[in-house]
N, C-alpha and C positions, 0 to 999 in steps of 0.2 A: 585952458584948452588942452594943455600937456597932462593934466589931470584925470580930465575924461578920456581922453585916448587910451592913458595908461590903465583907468579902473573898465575900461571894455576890453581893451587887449588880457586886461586878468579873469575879466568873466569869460572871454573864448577859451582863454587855456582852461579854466578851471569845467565848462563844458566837454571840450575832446579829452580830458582828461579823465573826467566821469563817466564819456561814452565808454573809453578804451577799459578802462577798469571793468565796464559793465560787460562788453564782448570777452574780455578775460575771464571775468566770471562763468559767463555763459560758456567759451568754450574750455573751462576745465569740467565745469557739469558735464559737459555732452562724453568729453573723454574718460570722467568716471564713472558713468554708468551707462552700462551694457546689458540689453537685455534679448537673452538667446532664445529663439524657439525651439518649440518639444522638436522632441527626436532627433537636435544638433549637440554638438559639443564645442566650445572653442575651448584650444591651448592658448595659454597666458604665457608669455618671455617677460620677465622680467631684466632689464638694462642684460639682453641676449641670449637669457638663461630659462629654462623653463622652471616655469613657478607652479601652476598649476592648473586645473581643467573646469573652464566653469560648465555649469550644469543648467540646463530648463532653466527659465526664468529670470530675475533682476542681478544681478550682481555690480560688484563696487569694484573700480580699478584705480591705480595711484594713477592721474594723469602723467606725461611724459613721461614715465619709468616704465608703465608695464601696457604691453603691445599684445594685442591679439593675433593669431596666424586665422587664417580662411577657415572656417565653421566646415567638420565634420559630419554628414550623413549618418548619423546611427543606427538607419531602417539597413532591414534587409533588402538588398540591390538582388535583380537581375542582371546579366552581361550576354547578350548571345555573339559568340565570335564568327568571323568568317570561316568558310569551308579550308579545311587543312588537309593535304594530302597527307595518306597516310599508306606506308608499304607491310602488305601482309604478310605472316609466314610464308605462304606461297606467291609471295613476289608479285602479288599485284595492289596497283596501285589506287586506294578508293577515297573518295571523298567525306569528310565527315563535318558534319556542324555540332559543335557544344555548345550548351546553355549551363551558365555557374550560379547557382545562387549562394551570395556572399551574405556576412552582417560585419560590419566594421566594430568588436567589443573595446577595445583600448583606442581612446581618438592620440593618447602621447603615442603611444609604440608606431601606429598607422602614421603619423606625423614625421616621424625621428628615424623611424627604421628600417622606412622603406622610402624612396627619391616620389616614386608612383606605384600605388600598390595597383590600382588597378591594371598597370602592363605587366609589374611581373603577376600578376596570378593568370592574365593572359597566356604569357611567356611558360609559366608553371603548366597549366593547363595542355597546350602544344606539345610540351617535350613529352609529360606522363603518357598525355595519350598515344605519341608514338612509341613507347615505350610498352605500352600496356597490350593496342591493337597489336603489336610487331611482333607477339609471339601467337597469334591467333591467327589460324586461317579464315578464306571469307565468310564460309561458314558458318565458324564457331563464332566471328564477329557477328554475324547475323544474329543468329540465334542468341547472343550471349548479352546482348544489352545489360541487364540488369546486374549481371560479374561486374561486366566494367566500369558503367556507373558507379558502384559500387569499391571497387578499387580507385577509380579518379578521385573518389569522394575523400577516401582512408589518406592517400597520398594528399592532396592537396589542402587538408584537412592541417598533418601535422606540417605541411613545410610553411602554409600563412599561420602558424597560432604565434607565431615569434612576432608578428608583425603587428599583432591584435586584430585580426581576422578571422573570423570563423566560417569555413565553407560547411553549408548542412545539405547541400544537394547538388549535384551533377548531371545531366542529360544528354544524351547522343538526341540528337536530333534529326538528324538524316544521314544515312548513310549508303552514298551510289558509289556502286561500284562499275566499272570501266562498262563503255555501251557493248560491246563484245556477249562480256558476262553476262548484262540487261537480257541480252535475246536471246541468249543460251537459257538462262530463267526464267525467261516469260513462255520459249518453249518446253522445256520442262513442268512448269504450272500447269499451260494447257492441256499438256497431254495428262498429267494427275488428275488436272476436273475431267478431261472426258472418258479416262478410268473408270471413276469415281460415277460420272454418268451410267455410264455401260453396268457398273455393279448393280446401283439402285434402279437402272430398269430391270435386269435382270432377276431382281429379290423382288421388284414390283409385279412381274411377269410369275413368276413363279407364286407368291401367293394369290395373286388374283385366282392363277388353276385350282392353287389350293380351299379356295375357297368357294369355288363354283363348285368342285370335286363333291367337296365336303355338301353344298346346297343340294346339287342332283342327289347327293345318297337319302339326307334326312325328307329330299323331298318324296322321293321312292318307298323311303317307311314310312312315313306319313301316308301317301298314298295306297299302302298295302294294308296299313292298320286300321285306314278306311274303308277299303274293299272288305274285310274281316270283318270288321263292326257291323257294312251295312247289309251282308249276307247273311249273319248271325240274326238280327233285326230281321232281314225278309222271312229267315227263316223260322224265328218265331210269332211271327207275325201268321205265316200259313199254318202254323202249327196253331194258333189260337183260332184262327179263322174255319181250318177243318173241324177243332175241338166244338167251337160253340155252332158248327151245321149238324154237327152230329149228337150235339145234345136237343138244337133245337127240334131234330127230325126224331129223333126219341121220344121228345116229350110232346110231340104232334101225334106219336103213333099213326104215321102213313099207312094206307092201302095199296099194296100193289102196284095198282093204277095209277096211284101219283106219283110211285117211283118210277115209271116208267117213261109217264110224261117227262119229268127231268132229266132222265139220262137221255132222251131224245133233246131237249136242249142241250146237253152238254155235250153229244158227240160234233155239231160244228165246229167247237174251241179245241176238240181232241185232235180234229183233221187239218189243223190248220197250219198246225208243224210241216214244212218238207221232211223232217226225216221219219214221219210217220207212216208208215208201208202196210201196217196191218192191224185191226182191231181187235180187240178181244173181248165178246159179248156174252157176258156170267151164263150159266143157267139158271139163275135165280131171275133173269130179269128175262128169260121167254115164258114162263109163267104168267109173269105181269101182261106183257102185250097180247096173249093170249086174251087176256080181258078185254087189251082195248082194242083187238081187229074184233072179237066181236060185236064188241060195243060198235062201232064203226062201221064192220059191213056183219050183217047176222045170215048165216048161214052159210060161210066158209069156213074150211075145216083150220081149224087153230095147227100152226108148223110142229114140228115136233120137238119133245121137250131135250134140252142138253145144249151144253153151251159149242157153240161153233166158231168159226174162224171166217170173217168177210174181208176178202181182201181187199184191195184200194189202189186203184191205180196209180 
């Protein structure tokens, strides 16, 4: 009976003892190997010392000798900080937001050589920028954004490279300066745009005359060069018109009497002018009618020959 007690009580031990070896296993596996994701870093202490920086991917650690510290960001970070007052060269006092973009290059230096880098580049950022706005009026801070970004950038640049931080960019973000100022500048704006109106209606008023100016002239030579052309036309026109009556009456060889028939048609159109006061009747053409009052009444004496004057009331 003390036999089999004894050879179960050696099977248990020799079970928990197989387990415990096997958790030991296990948990030296787990503690030597680490594996970091992209874009992190971990620092390795070795028994409190640093050893070295593992990289992307698997890596192999001595269990209970060598220790990892918290994993490294090694993207580029944004930070936007709270509004900082800041006192201008002309003593007033305006608000400004910055925005830093950082990248963490050394994860030991960032680790070891600075407590929190991200308060002091906070901290760094604050002091530069009062340092940088404080010699500029509101102004030239207005206007001058890209100076000073530009200077936060140079500054902040060399005072984290110790740290293994690299600042590539800086931004003023907003910058209100006292409500006072606000209405002082919004009335100043206003009255620039309606300057600025009043110019452009006035350049608009003014070319508009100039251009209507400019229409009524070419529309006046236009209209004159018409009048020209179509008096020229009428006038060659009667001029062809006389030409082919007077050939056609040539090559007719009229009598007399048929010219006289027609100038009795044509003196209606003669009279029909008001400013026509008085005729003037050839002597070539009492000749003619001389034929035809005979013709007409026979045996009244024909007027006499020579041209006369009939007047008209």
């Amino acid at each position: 009976m003390s036999s089999a007690v004894t050879d179960l009580v050696g099977q248990i031990f020799l079970i928990v003892l197989l387990v415990a070896v096997g958790v030991f296993v296990i948990v030296v596996l787990v503690r030597a190997i680490r594996i970091i994701p992209q874009a992190y870093a971990g620092v390795v202490e070795r028994l409190g010392r640093y050893h070295r920086t593992l990289t992307p991917g698997l890596n192999i650690l001595v269990p209970f000798i060598d220790r990892v510290r918290p994993l490294v960001d090694m993207r580029e970070q944004v930070v936007s900080f709270p509004p900082q007052p800041v006192i201008t060269e002309d003593n007033l006092v305006v608000s400004i937001d910055t925005v830093v973009y950082f990248q963490v290059t050394d994860a030991r230096a960032a680790t070891y050589e600075i407590a929190s880098y991200l308060g002091a580049v906070e901290q760094l950022t604050t002091t530069t920028l009062r340092n940088v706005v404080g010699g500029l009026n509101l102004e030239e801070a207005l206007t001058s954004r890209e100076e000073v970004n530009s200077k936060l950038r140079i500054v902040l640049d060399e005072a984290t490279g110790k740290w293994g931080i690299r600042v590539s960019r800086v931004e003023l973000k907003a910058i209100d300066p006292p409500v006072s100022i606000q209405d002082s500048m919004e009335k100043q704006m206003r009255a620039e745009r309606d300057r600025r109106a009043a110019i452009l209606t006035a350049e608009g008023t003014k070319q508009s005359a100039i251009l209507e100016a400019e229409g009524r002239r070419q529309a006046s030579i236009l209209k004159a060069e018409g009048d020209a052309k179509a008096a020229v036309l009428r006038a060659q026109g009667e001029a062809e018109a006389i030409t082919t009556v007077f050939d056609a009456i040539h090559r007719g060889d009229p009598d007399p009497k048929l010219l006289a028939y027609q100038y009795l048609q044509t003196l209606p159109q003669i009279a029909r002018g008001d400013a026509n006061k008085l005729w003037i009747v050839p002597s070539e053409l009492t000749e003619a009618l001389k034929g035809v009052g005979s013709a007409f009444m026979p045996g009244k004496g024909a007027p006499p020959s020579g041209g006369h004057a009939a007047p008209r009331d």
